[in-house]
PDB file of the backbone (N, CA, C, O) and the ligand in Angstrom, with CONECT records:
HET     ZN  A 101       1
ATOM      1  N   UNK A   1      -2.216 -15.633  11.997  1.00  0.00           N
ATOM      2  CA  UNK A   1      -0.963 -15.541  12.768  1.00  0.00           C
ATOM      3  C   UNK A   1      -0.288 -14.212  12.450  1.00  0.00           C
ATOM      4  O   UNK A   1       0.346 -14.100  11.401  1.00  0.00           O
ATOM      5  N   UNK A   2      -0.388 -13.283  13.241  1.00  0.00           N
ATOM      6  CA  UNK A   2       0.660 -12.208  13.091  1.00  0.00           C
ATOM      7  C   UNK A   2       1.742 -12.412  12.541  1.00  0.00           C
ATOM      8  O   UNK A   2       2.324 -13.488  12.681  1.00  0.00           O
ATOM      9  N   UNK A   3       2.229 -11.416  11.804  1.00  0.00           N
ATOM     10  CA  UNK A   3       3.762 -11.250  11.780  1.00  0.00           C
ATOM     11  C   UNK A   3       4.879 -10.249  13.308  1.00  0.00           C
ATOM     12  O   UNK A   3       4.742  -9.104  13.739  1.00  0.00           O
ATOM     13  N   UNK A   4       5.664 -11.116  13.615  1.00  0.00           N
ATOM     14  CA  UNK A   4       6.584 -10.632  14.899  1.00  0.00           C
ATOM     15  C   UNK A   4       7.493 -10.042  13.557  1.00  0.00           C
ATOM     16  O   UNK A   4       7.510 -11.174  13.071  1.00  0.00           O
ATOM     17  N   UNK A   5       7.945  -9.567  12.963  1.00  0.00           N
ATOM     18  CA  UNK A   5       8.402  -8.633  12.210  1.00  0.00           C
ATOM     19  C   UNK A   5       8.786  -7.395  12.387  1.00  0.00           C
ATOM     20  O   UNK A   5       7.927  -6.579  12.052  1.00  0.00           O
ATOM     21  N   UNK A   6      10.240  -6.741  12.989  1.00  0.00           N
ATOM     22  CA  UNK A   6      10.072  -5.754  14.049  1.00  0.00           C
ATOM     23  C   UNK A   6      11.169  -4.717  13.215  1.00  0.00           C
ATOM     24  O   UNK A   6      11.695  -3.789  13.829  1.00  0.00           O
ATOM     25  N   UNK A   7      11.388  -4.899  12.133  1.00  0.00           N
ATOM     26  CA  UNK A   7      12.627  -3.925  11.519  1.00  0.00           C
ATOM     27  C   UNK A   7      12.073  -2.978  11.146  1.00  0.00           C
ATOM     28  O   UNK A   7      11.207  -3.089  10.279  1.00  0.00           O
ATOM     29  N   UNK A   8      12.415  -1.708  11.709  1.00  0.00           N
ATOM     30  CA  UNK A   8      11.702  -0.217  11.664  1.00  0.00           C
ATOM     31  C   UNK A   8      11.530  -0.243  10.238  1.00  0.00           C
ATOM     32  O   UNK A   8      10.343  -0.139   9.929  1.00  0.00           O
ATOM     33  N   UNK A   9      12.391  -0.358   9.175  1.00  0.00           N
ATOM     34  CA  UNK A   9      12.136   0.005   7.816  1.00  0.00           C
ATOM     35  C   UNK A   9      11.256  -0.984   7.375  1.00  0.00           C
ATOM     36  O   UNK A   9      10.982  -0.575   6.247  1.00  0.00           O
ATOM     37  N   UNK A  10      10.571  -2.132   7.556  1.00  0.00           N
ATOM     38  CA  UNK A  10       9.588  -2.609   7.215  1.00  0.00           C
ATOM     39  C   UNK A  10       8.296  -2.151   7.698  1.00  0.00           C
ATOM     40  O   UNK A  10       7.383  -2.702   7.083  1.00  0.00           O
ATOM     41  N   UNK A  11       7.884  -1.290   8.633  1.00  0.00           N
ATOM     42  CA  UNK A  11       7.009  -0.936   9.442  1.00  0.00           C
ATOM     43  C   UNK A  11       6.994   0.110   8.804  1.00  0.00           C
ATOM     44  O   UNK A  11       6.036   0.331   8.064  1.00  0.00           O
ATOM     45  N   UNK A  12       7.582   0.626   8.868  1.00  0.00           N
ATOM     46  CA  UNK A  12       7.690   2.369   7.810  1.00  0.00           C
ATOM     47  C   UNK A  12       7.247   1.746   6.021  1.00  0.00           C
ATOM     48  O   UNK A  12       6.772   2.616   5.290  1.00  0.00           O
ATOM     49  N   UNK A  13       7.346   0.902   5.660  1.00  0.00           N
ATOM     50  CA  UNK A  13       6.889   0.172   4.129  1.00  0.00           C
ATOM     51  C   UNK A  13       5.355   0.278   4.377  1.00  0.00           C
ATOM     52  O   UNK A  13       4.561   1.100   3.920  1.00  0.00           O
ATOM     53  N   UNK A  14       5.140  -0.807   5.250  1.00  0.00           N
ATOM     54  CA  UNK A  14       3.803  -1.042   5.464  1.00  0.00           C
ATOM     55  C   UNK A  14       2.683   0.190   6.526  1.00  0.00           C
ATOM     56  O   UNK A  14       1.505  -0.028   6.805  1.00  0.00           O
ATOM     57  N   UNK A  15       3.269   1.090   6.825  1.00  0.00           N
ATOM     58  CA  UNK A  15       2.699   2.465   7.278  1.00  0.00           C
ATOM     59  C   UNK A  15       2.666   3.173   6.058  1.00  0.00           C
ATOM     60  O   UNK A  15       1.569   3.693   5.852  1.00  0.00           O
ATOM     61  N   UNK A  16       3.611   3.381   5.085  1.00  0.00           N
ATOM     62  CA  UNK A  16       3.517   4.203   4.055  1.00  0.00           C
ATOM     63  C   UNK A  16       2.144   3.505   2.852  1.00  0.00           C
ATOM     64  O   UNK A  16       1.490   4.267   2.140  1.00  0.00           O
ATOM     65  N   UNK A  17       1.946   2.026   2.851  1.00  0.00           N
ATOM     66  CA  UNK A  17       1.616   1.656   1.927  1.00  0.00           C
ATOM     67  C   UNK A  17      -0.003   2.016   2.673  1.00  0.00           C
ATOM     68  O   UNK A  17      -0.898   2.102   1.832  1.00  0.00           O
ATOM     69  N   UNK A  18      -0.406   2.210   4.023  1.00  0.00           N
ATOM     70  CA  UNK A  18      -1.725   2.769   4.295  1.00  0.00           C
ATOM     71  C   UNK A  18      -2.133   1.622   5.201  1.00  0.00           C
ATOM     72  O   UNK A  18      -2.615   0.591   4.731  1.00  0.00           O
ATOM     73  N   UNK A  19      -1.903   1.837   6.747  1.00  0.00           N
ATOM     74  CA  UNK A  19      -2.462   1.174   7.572  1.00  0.00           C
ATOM     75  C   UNK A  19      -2.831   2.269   8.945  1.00  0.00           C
ATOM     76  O   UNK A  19      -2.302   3.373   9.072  1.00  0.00           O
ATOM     77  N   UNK A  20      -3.686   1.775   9.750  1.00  0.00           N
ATOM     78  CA  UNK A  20      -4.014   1.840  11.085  1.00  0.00           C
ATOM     79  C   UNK A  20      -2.932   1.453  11.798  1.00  0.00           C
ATOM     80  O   UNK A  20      -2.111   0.563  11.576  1.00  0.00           O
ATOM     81  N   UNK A  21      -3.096   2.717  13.233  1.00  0.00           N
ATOM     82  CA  UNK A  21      -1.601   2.183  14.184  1.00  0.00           C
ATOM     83  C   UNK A  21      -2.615   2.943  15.207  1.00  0.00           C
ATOM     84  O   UNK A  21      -3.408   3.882  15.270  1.00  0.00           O
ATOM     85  N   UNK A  22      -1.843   1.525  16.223  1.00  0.00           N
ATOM     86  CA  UNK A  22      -2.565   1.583  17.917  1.00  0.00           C
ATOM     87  C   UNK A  22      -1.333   2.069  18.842  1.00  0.00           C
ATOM     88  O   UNK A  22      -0.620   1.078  18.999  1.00  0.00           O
ATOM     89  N   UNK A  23      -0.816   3.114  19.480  1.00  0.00           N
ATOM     90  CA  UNK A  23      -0.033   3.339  20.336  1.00  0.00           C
ATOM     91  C   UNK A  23      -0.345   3.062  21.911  1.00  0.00           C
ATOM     92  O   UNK A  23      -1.175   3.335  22.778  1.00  0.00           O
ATOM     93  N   UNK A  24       0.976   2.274  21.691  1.00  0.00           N
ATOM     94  CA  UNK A  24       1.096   1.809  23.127  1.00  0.00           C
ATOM     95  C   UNK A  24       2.178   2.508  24.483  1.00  0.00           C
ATOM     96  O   UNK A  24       2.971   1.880  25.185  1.00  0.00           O
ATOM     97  N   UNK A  25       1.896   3.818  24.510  1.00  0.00           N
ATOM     98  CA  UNK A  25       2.700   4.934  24.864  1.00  0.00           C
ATOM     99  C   UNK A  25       3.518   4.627  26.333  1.00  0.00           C
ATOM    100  O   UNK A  25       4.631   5.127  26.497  1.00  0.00           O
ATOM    101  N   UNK A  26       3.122   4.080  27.009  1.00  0.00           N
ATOM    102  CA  UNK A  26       3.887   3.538  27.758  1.00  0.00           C
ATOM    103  C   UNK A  26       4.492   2.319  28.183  1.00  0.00           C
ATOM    104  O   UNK A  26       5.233   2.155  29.152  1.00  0.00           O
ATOM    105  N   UNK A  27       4.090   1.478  27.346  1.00  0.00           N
ATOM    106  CA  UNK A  27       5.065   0.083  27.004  1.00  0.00           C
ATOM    107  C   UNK A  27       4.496  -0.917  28.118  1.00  0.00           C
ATOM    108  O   UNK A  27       5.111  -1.780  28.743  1.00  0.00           O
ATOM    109  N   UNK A  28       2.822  -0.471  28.204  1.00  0.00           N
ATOM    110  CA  UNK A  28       2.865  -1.725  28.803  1.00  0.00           C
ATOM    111  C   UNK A  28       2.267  -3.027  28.283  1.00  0.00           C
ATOM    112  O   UNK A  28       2.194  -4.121  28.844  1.00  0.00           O
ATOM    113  N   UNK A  29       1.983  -2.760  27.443  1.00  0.00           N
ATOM    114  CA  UNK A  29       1.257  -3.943  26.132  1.00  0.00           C
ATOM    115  C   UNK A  29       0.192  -3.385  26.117  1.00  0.00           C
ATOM    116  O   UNK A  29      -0.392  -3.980  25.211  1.00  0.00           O
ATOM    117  N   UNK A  30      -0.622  -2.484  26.576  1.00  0.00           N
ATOM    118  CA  UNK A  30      -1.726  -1.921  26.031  1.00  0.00           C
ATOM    119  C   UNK A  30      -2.663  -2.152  27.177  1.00  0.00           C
ATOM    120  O   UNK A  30      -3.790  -1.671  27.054  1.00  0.00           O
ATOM    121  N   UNK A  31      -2.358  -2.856  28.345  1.00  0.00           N
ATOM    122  CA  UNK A  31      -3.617  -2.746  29.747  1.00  0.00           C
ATOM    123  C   UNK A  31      -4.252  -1.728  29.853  1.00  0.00           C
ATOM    124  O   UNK A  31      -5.397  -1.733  30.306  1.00  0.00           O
ATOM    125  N   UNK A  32      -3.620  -0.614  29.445  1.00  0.00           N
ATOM    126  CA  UNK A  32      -4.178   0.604  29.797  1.00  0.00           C
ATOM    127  C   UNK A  32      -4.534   1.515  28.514  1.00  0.00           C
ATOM    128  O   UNK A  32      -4.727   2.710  28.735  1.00  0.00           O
ATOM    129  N   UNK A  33      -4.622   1.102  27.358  1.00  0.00           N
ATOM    130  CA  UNK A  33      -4.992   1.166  25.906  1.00  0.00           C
ATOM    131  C   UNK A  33      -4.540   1.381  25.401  1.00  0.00           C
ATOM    132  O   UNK A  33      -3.371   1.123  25.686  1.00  0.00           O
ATOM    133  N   UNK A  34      -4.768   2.153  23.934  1.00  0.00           N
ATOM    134  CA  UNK A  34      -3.734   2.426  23.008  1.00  0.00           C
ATOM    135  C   UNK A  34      -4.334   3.442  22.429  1.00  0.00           C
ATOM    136  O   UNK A  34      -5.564   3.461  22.404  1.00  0.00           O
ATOM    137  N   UNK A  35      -3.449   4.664  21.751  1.00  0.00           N
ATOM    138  CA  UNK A  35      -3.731   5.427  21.420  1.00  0.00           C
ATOM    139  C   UNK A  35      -3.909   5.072  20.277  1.00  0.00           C
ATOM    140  O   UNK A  35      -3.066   4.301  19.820  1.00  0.00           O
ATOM    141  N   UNK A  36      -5.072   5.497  19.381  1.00  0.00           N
ATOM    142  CA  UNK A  36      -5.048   5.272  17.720  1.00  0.00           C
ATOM    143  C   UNK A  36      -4.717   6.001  16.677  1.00  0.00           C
ATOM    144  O   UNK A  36      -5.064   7.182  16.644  1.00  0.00           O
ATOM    145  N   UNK A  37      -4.271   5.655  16.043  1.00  0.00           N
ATOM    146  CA  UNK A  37      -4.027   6.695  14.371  1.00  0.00           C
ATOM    147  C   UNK A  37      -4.633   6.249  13.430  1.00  0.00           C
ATOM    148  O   UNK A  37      -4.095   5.246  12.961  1.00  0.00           O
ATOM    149  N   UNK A  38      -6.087   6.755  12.641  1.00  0.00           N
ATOM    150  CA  UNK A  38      -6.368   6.632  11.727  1.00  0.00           C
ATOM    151  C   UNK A  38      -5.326   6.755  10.232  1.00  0.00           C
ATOM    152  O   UNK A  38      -4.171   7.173  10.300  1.00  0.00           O
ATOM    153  N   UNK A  39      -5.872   6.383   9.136  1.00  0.00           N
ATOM    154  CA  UNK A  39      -4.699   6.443   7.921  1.00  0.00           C
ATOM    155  C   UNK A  39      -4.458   7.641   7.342  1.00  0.00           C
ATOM    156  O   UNK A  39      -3.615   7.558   6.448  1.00  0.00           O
ATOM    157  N   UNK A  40      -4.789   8.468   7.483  1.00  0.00           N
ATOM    158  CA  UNK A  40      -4.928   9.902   7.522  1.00  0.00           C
ATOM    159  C   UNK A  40      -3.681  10.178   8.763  1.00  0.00           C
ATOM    160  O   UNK A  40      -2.568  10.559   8.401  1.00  0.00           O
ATOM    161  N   UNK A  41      -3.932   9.990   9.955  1.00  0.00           N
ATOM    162  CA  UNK A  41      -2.944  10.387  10.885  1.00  0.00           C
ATOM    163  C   UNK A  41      -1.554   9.788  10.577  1.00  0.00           C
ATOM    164  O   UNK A  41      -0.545  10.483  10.699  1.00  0.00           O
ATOM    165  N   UNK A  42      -1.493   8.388  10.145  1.00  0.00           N
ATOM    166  CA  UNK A  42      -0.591   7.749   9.788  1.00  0.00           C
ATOM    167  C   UNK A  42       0.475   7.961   9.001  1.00  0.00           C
ATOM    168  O   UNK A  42       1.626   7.535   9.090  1.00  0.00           O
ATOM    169  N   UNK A  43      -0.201   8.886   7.978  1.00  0.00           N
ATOM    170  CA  UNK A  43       1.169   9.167   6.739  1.00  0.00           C
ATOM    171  C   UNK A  43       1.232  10.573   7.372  1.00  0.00           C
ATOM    172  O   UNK A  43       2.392  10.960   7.234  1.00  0.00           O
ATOM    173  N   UNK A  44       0.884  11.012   7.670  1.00  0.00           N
ATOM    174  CA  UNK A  44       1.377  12.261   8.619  1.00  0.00           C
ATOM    175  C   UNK A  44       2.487  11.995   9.640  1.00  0.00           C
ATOM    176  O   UNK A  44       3.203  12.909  10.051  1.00  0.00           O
ATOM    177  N   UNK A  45       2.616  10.720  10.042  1.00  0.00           N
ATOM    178  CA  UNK A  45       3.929   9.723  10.499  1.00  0.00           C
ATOM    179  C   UNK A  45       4.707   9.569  10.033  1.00  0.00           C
ATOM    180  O   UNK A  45       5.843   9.661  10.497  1.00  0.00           O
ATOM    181  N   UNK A  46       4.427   9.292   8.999  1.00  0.00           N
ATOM    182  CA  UNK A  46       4.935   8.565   7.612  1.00  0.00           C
ATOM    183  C   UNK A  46       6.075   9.068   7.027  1.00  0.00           C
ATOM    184  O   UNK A  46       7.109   8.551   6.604  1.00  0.00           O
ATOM    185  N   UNK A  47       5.364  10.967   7.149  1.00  0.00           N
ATOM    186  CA  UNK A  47       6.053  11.388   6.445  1.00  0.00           C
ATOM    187  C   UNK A  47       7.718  11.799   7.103  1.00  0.00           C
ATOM    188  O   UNK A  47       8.738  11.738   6.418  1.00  0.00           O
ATOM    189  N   UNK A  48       7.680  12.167   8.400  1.00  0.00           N
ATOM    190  CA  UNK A  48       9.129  12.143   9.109  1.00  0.00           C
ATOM    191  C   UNK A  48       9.637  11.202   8.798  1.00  0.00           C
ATOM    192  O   UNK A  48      10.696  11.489   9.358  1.00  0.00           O
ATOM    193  N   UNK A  49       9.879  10.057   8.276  1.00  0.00           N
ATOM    194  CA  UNK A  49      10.567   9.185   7.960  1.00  0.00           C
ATOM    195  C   UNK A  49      10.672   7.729   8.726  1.00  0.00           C
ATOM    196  O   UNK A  49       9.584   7.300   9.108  1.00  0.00           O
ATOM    197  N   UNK A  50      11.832   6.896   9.010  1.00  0.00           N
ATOM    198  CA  UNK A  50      11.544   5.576   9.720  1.00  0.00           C
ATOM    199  C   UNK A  50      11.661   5.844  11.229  1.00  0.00           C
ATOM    200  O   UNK A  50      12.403   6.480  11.977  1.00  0.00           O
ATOM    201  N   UNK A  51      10.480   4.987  11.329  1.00  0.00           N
ATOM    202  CA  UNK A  51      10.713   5.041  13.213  1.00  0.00           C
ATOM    203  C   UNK A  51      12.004   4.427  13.614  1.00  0.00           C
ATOM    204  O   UNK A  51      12.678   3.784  12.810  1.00  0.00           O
ATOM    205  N   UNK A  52      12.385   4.634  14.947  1.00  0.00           N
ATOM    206  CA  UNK A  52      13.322   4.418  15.713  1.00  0.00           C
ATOM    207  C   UNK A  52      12.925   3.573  17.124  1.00  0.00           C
ATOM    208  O   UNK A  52      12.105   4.028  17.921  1.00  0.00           O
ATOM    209  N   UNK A  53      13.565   2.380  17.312  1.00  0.00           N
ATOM    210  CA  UNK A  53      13.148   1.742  18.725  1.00  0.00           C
ATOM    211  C   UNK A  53      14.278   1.531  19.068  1.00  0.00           C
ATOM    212  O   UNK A  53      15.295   1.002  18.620  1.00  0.00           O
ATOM    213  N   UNK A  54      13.677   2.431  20.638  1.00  0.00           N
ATOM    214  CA  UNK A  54      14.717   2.558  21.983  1.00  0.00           C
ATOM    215  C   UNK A  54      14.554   1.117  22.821  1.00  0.00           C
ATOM    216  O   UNK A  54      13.779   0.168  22.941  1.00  0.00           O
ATOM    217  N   UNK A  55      15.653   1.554  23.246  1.00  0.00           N
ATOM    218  CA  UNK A  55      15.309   0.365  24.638  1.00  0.00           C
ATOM    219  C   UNK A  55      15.214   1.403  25.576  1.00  0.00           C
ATOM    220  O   UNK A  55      15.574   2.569  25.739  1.00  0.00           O
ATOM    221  N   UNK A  56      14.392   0.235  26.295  1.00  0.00           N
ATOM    222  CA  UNK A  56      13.559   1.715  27.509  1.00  0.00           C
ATOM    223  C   UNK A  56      14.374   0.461  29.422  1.00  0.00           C
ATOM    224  O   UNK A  56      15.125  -0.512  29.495  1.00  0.00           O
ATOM    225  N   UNK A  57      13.752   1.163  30.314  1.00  0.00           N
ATOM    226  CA  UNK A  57      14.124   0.500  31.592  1.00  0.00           C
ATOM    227  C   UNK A  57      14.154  -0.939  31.948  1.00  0.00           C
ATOM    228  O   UNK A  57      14.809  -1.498  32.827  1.00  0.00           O
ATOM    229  N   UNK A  58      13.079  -1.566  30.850  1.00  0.00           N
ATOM    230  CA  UNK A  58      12.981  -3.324  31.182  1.00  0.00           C
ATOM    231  C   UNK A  58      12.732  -3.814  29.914  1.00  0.00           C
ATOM    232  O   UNK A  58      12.886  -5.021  29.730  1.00  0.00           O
ATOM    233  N   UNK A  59      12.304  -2.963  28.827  1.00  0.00           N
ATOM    234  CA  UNK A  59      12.279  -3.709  27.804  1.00  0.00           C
ATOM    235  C   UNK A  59      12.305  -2.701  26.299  1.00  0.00           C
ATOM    236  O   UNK A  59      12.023  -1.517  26.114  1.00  0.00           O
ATOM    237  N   UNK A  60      12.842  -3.939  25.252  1.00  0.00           N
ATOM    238  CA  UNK A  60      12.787  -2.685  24.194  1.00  0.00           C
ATOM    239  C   UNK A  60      11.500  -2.271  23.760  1.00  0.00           C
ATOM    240  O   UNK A  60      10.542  -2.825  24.299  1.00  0.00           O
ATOM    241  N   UNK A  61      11.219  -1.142  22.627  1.00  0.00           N
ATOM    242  CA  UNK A  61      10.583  -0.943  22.216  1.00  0.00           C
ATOM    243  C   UNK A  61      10.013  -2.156  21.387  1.00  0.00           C
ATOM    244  O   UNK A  61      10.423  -3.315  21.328  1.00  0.00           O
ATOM    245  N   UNK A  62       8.909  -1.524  20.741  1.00  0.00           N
ATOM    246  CA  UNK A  62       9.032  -3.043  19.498  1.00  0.00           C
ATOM    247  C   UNK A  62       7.502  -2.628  18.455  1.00  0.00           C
ATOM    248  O   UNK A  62       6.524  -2.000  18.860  1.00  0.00           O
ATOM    249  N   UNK A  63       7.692  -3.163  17.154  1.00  0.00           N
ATOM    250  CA  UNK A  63       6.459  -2.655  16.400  1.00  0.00           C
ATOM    251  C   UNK A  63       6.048  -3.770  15.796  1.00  0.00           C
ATOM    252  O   UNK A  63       7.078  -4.357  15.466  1.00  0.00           O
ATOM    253  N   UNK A  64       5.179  -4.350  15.488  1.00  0.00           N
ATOM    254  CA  UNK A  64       4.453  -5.629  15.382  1.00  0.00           C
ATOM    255  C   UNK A  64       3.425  -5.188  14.359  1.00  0.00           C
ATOM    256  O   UNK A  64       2.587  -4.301  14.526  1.00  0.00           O
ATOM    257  N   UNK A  65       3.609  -5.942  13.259  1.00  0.00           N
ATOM    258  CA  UNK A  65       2.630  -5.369  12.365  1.00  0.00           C
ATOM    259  C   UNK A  65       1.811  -7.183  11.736  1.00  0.00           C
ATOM    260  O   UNK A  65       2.292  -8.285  11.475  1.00  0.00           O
ATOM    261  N   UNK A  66       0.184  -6.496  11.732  1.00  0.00           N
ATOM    262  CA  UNK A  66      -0.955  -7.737  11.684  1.00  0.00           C
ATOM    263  C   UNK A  66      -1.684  -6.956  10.307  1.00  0.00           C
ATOM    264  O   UNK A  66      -2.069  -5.851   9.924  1.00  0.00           O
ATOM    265  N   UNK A  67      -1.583  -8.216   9.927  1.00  0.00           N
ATOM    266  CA  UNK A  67      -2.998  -8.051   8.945  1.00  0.00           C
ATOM    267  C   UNK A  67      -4.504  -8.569   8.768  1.00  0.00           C
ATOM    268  O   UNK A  67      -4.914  -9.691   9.069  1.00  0.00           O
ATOM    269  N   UNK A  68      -5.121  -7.686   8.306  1.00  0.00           N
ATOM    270  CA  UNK A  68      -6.724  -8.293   8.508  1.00  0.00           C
ATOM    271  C   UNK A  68      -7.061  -9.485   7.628  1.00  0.00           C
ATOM    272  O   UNK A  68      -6.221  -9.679   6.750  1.00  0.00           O
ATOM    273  N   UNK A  69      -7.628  -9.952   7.639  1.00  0.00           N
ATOM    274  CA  UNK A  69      -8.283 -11.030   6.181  1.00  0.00           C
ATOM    275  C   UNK A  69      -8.889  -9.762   5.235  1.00  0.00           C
ATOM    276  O   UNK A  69      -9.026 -10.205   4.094  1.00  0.00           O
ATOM    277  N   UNK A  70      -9.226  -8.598   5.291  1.00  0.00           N
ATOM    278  CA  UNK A  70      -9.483  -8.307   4.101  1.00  0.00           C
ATOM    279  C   UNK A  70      -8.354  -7.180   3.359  1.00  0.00           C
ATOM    280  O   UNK A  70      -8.694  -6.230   2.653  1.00  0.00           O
ATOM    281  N   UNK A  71      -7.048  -7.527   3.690  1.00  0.00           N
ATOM    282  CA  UNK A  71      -5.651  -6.699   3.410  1.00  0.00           C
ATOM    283  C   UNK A  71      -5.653  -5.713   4.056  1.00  0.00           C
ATOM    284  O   UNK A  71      -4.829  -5.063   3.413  1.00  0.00           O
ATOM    285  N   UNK A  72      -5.968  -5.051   4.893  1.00  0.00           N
ATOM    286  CA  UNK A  72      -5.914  -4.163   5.954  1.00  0.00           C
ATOM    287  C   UNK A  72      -4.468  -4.352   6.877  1.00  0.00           C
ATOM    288  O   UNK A  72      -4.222  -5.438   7.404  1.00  0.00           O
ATOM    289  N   UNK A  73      -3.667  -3.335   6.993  1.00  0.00           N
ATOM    290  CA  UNK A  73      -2.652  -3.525   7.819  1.00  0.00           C
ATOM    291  C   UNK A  73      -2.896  -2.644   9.147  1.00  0.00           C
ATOM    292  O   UNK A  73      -3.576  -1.618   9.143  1.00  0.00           O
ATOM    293  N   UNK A  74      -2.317  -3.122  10.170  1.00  0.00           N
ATOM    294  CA  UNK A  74      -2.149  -2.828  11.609  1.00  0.00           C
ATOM    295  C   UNK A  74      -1.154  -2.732  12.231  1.00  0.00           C
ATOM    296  O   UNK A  74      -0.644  -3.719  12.761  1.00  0.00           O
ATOM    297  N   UNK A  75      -0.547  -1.301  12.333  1.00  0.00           N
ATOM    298  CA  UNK A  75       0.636  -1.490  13.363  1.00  0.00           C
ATOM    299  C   UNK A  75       0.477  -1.059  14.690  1.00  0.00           C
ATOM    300  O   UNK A  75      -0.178  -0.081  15.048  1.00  0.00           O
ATOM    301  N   UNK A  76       1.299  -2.071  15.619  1.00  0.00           N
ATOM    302  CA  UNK A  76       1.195  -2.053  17.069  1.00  0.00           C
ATOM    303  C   UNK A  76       2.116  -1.664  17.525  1.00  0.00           C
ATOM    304  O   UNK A  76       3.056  -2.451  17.411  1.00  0.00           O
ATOM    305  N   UNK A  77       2.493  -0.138  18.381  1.00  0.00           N
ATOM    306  CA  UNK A  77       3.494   0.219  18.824  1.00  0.00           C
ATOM    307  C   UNK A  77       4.148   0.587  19.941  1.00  0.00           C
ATOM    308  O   UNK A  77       3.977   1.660  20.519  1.00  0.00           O
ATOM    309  N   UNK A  78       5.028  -0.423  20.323  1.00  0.00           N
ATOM    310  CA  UNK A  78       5.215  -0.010  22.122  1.00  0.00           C
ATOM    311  C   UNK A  78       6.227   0.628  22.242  1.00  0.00           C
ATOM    312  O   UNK A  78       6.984   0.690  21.273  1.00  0.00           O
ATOM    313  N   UNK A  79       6.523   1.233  23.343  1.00  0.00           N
ATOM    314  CA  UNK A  79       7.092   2.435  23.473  1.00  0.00           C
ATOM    315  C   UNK A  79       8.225   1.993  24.451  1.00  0.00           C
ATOM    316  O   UNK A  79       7.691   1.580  25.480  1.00  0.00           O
ATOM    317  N   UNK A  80       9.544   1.925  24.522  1.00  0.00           N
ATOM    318  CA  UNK A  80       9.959   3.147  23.726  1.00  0.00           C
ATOM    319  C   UNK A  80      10.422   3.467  22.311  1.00  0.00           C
ATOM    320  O   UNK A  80      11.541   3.236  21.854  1.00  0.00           O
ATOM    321  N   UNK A  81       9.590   3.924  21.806  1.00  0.00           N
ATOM    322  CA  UNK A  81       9.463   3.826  19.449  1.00  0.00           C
ATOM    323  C   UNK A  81       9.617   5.058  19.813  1.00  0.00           C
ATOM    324  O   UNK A  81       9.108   5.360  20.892  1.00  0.00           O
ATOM    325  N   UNK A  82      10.499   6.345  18.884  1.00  0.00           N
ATOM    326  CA  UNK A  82      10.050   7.797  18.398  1.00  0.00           C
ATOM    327  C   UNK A  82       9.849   7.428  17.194  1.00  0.00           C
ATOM    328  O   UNK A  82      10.328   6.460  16.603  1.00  0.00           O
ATOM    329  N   UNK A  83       9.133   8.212  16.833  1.00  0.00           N
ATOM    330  CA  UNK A  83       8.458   8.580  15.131  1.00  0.00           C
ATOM    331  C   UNK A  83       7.941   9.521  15.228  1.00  0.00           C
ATOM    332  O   UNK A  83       7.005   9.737  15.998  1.00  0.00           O
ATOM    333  N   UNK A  84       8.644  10.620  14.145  1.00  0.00           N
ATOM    334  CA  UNK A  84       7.597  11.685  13.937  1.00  0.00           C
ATOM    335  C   UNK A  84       7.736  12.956  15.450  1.00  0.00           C
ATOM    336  O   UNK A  84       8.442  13.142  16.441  1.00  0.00           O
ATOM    337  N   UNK A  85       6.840  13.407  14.927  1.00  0.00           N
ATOM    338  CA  UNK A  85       6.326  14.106  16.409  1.00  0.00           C
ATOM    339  C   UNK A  85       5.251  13.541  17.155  1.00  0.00           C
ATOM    340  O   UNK A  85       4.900  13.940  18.265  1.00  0.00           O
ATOM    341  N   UNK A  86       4.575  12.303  16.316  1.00  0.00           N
ATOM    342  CA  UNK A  86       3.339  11.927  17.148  1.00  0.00           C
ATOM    343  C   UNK A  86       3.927  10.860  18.534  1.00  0.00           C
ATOM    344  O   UNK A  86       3.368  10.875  19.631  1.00  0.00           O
ATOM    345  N   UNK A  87       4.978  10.091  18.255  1.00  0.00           N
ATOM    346  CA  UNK A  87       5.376   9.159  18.479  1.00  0.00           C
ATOM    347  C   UNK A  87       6.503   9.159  19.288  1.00  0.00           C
ATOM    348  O   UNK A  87       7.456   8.758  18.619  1.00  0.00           O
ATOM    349  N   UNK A  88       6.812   9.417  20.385  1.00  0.00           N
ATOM    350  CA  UNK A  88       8.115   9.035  21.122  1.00  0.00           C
ATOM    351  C   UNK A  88       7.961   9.954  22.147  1.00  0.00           C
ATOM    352  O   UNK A  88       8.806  10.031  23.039  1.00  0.00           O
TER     353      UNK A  88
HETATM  354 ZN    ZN A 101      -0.031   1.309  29.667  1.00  0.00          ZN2+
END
């Protein structure tokens, strides 16, 4: 069961502590895919500090973070999120 867990400074915890992130750049849940960030790309995120979620034309942003069974974290990010320069 995922965590719905959406408070930027927890997402920024669990990005800093070393996960994978799928961007969802135009907010539509991902029909049309997601951009990826390896963990390497990630703290390069990381390092600008906590993301920010906008509300966009119909819905807010939102960041959803999953974990694997073997402690692997995953963040899922729809847009409208800025972070960084990669992100917004
Ligand atoms: Zn899309």
């Amino acid at each position: 069961m995922p965590s719905r867990r959406r408070v930027p400074s927890f997402a920024y915890a669990v990005a800093a502590a070393g996960a994978i992130l799928g961007w969802d750049e135009c907010g539509c849940g991902g029909d049309c895919g997601y951009r990826w960030f390896d963990e390497k790309a990630v703290a390069r995120v990381v390092a600008a500090g906590p993301p920010t979620i906008r509300r966009g034309k119909h819905e807010r942003g939102a960041i959803s973070v999953l974990r694997s069974d073997d402690g692997g974290s995953l963040l899922v990010v729809r847009a409208p999120v800025v972070w960084g320069d990669a992100l917004g």
